[in-house]
C-alpha positions as a Python dict, from the first residue, in 0.01 Angstrom:
ca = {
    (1, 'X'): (0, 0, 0),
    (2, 'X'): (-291, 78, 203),
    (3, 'X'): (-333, -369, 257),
    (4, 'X'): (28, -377, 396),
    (5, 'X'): (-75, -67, 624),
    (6, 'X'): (-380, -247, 751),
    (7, 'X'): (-209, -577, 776),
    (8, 'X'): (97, -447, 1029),
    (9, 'X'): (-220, -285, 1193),
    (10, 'X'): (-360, -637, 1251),
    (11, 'X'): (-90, -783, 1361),
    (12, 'X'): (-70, -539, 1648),
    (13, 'X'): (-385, -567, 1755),
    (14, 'X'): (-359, -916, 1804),
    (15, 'X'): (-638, -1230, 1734),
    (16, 'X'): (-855, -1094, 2036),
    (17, 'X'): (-921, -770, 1883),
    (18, 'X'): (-1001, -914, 1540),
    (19, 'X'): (-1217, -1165, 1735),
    (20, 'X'): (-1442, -926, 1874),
    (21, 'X'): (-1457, -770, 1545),
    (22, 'X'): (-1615, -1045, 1434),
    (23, 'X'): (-1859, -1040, 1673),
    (24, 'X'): (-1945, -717, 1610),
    (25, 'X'): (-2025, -850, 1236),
    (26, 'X'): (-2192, -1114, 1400),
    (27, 'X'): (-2391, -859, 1611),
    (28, 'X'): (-2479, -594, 1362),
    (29, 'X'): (-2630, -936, 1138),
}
């Protein structure tokens, strides 16, 4: 439930957002 919730979530925040998540990952390593 809560992966399909997170997933739609994703998908609205687009590849940009979940790019500078990554460098936030990238960041806090």
């Amino acid at each position: 439930l809560h992966k399909r919730k997170k997933r739609g979530k994703f998908s609205a925040i687009g590849p940009l957002a979940l790019w500078h998540a990554c460098q936030s990952i990238v960041k806090d390593d």
